[in-house]
N, C-alpha and C positions, 0 to 999 in steps of 0.2 A: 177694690171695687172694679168691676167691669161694665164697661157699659153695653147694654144691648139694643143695638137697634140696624135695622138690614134694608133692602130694596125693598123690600115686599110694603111697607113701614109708608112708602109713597102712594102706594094705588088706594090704602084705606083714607090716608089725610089729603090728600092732593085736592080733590075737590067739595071739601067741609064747608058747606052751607053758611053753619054757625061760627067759621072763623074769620073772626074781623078783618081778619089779613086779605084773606079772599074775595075780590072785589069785580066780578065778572065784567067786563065793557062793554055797555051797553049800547042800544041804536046800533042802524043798519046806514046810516050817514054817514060815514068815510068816503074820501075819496078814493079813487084805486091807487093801489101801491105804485110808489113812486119807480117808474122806468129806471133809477141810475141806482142799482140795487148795491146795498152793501152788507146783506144779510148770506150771500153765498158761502160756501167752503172754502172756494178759491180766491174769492176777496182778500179771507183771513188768514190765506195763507200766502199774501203779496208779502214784499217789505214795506218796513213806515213809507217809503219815499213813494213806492207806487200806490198806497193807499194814499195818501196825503193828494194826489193827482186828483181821484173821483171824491175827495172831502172839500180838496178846492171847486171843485163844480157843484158841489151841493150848496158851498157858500154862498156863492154867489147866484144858485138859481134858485132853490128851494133849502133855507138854512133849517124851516122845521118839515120834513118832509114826515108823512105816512108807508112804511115798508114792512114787506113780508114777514113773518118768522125766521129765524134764523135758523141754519142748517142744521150747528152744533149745540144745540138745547141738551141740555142735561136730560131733564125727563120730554120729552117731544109729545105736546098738545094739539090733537089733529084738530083743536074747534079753537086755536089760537088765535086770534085776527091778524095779531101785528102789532108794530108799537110805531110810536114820533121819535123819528130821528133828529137829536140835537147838538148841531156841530157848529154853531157860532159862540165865540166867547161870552158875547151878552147873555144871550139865551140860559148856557153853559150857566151865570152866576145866577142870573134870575131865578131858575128853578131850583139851583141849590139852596138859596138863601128864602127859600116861601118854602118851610115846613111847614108850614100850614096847609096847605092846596098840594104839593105835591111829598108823598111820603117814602119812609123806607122799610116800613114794620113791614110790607110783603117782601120785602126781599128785592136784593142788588142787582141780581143777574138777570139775564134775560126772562128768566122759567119761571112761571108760578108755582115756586115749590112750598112743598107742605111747612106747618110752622114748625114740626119737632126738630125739622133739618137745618129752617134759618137760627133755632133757638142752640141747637147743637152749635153750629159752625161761624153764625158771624155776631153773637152777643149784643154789646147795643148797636150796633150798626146797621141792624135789622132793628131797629125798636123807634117807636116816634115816642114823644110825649105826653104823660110826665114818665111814664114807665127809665126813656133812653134818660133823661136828667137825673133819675134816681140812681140808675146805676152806673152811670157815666163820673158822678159824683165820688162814688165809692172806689170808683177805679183812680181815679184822677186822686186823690187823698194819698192813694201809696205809687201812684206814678207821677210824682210833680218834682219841677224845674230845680229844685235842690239834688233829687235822687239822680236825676238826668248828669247833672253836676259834677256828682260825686262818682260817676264812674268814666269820666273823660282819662282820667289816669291808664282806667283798664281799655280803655277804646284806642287811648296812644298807643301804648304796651305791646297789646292785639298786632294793631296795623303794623309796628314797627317788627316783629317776631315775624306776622305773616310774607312780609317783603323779605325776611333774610331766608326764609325758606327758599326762594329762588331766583333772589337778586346776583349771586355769583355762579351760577348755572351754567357752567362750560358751555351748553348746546345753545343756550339764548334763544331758547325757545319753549314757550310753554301753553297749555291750554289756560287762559286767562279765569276763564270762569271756573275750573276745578281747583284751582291753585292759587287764585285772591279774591273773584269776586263774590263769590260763595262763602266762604270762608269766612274773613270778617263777621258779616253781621249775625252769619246761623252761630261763632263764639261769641261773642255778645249776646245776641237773646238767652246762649243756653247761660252764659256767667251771671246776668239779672233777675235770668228765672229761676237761679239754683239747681241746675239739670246735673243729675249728676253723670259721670263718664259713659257708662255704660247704656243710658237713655240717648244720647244724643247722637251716633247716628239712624236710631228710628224716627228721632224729634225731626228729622233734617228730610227723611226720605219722604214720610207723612206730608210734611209739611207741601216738600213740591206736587203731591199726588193731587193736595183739593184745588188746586188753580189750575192743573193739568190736564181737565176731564174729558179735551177735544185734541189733545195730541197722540198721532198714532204709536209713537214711541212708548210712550207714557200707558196709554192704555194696552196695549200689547193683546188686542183681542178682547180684552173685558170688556163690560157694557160701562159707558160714564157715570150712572148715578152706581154702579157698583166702588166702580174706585174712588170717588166723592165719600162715599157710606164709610165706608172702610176703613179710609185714610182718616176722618174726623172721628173715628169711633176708637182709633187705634193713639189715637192724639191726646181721646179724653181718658183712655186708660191712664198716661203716662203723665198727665195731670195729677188723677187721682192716687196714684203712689207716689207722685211728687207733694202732695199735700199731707198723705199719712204719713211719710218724710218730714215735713217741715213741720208736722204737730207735734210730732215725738225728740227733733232737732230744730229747732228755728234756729235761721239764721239771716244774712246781713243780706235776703235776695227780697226779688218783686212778689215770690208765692208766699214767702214769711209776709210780706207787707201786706197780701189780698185776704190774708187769712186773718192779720186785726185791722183790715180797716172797717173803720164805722163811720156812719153818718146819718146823724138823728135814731141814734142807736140801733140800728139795723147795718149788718153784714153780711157780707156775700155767702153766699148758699155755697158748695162744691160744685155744684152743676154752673151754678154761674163764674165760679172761677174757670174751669173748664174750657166754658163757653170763650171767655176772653182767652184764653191757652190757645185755643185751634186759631184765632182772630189773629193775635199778635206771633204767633208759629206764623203765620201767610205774611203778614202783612210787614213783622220787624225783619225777615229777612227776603223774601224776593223784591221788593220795590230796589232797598239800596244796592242789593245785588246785580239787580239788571242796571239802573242808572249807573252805575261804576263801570259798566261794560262797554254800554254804549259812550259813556263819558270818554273812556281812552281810543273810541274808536271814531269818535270825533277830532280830538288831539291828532290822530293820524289824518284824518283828511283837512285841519285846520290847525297846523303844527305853529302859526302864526299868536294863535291864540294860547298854545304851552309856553311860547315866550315871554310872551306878556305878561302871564299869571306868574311866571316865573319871578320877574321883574321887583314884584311887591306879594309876597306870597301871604302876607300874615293883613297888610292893608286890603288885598282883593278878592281871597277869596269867599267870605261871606256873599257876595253880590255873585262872583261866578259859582256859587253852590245854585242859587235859585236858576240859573242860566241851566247849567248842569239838567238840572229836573226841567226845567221846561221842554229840551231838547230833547230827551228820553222821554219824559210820560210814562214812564212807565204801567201804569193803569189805561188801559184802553177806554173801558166802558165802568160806568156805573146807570144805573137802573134808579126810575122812583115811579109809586105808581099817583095818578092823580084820584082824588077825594073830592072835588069840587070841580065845579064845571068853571072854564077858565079860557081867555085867551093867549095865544105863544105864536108867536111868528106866523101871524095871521090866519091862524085854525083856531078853531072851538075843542079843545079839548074837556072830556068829561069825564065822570070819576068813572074810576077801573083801568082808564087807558094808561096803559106802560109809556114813559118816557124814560128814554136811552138818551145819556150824557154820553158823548165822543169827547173828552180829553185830551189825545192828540191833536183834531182838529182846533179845537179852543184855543191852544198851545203854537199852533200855526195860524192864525188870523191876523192877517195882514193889516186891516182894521185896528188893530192892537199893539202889535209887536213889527216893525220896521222892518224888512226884508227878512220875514220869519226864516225862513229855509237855512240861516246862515247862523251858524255855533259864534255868538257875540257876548263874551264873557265879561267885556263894559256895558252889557245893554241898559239903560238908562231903568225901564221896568220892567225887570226881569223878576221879579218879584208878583206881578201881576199871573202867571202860570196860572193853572190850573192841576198841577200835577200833583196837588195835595189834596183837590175838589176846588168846587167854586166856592165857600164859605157856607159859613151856617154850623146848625148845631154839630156835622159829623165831620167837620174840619180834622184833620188828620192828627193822634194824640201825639203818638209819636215822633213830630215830623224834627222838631229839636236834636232826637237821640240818633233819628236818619243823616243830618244835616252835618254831627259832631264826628261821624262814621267816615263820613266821604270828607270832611275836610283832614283830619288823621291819614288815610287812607294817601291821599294824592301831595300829602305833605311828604312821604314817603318816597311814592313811588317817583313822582317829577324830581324829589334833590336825590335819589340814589342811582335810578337808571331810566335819564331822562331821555335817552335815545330808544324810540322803542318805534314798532309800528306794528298795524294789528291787521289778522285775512277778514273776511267775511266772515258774520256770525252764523250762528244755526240755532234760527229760531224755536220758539216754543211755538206750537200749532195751537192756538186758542184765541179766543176773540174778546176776552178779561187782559190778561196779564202779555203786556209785549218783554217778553221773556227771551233771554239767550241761554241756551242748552251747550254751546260749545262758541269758544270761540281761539284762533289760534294769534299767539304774543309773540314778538317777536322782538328783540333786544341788545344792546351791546352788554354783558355783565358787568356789577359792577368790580372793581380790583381791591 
């Protein structure tokens, strides 16, 4: 089965009257966009540290502000207004946890993209209710805490194999992200999805291309909604031969399990398996790929904190994982649009208006977390993050199988070659995924 579908696919759906999704923002009552802008190019392509600068001022001045469109929109809407920027932790849960008032059936990202594209690429993530509880159901029956379980063996295995690839490395030196942090969890998703050899590295390339669509590298001259299109369409192919695969051979993987699960006798469609394929491609491997990056690149600038963990590695590290992910974030932004007119940080928000979740920001609120800025792998609620979302129904399914990854991972890498230190990373240019593209490790081998 191939699937078709192209750029052109946006200018017909993009603005569909009769799609519920599409909820135009009404009223001429806004204030003007907020002066301390965080919607530019060059914002998005500061590091956390200098972004965190203008997110601390917005905290404290205007934590829901009103701002411009954003530079890097996928499809760019010249009658866009703008959306409310949401960078306080409160706020952050509040709107997470009111699905009711504020939704996600339009879609996460900044862009009001058409529905075949959120229906393609982000499955129930893009779905409100009951549609997301139906299929969130169906998915969760062959993704639950036993299957999770049952493959810690292979996640040990993994971690321990990937670390001997370059743990006795004469040079002691290596690109971190080509050679562990990538690594891991794109073998893991493909070993639970049953990917077989020969798929996995288009599963892997695809995969970076749809969170990539503002990085110059990445686009290489294409237009964004071209390499979005593309890369999801190229994703659902390789689903769809992974499923005539698994019809013909079942076996002990997550697409044998999506293909019998039921609930209230109803099964997932292929399109809908698909759809979670291209979901959990983005989501099971760059989140823990990037937090493992930035994890040891904290370790080098807070070497205080590798001792510690060291100390009791099996007692501490469940509390320093949630640390871990606060400190990273890896998710920037997530997106809801409102449905009901409502108040948030002293504005009138009304249905259609986009609100933008800031998740770094959340993650650094001082408010919250105790001298946020500093890698505190005792911190008493670290657990409190937001780097899974702020609760509610799209609470992260995965975030167990993320969790088992990075504690394997760093069980490893800290008792084999715990001397290490890392250069500057190289960003991913986009304003979704705070991503490293490169970064260089550095090491004493172990003997």
């Amino acid at each position: 089965m191939t699937t078709t579908f192209d750029a052109t696919d946006f200018e017909s759906e993009m603005y569909d009257p009769d799609a519920v999704h599409m909820i135009p923002a009404t009223g001429d009552r806004k204030p003007e966009h907020y002066p301390v802008d965080i919607s530019t190019k060059a914002f998005w392509n500061q590091t956390s540290e200098q972004r965190e600068e203008t997110f601390r001022v917005l905290r404290e001045e205007q934590p829901v502000s009103w701002q411009r469109p954003v530079d890097d929109a996928v499809t760019p809407d010249p009658d866009d207004p703008g959306y409310w920027a949401v960078v306080k932790h409160a706020d952050i849960v509040k709107v997470s946890r009111d699905n009711e008032t504020f939704v996600s059936g339009q879609g996460v990202l900044f862009d009001l993209l058409p529905p075949i594209f959120l229906e393609l690429t982000q499955s129930f993530l893009a779905m409100d209710n009951p549609k997301h509880d139906r299929l969130r159901k169906l998915v969760a029956s062959a993704f639950t805490p036993k299957q999770v379980k049952s493959i810690e063996d292979k996640v040990e295995l993994a971690a321990k194999e990937i670390v001997d690839g370059f743990a006795s490395d004469p040079s002691g030196e290596i690109d971190f992200v080509a050679r562990c942090a990538k690594v891991l969890p794109t073998r893991i998703f493909c070993d639970i999805m049953g990917i077989p050899e020969h798929l996995r590295e288009d599963t892997e390339r695809n995969a970076g291309d749809v969170v990539a669509w503002a990085d110059d590298e990445v686009l290489a001259g294409r237009a964004a909604d071209e390499v979005q299109v593309q890369a999801a369409t190229n994703l659902h192919d390789i689903a769809a031969e992974l499923i005539e695969l698994k019809k013909n051979e079942p076996g002990d993987d997550l697409v044998t399990a999506l293909i019998n699960a039921e609930v209230d006798g109803r099964h997932l469609d292929e399109f809908e398996i698909g759809s979670f394929f291209v979901l959990m491609a983005v989501a099971g491997t760059d989140t823990t790929r990037h937090t493992s990056a930035f994890t040891v690149r904290a370790f080098t600038h807070f070497p205080e904190q590798k001792k510690w963990l060291m100390e009791d590695y099996d007692g501490r590290i469940n509390n320093a994982i949630e640390e871990f992910i606060r400190y990273a974030c890896p998710v920037m932004t997530f997106r809801r649009t409102a449905v009901a007119e409502t108040e948030l940080g002293g504005h009138t928000v009304i249905p259609g208006d986009k609100v933008v979740l800031f998740y770094p920001s959340g993650c650094m609120d001082a408010d919250v977390f105790e001298n946020p800025e500093q890698f505190d792998l005792s911190r008493p609620n670290a657990k409190e993050h937001v780097g899974f979302g702020g609760g509610g129904v799209h609470f992260c399914l995965g975030n167990q199988l993320a969790k088992s990854m990075l504690r394997a991972l760093f069980r490893e890498l800290l008792f084999r070659i715990p001397e290490f230190e890392v250069g500057e990373p190289e960003l991913l240019g986009t304003n979704f995924m705070r991503g490293v593209k490169r970064m260089p490790f550095r090491f004493t081998p172990e003997k």
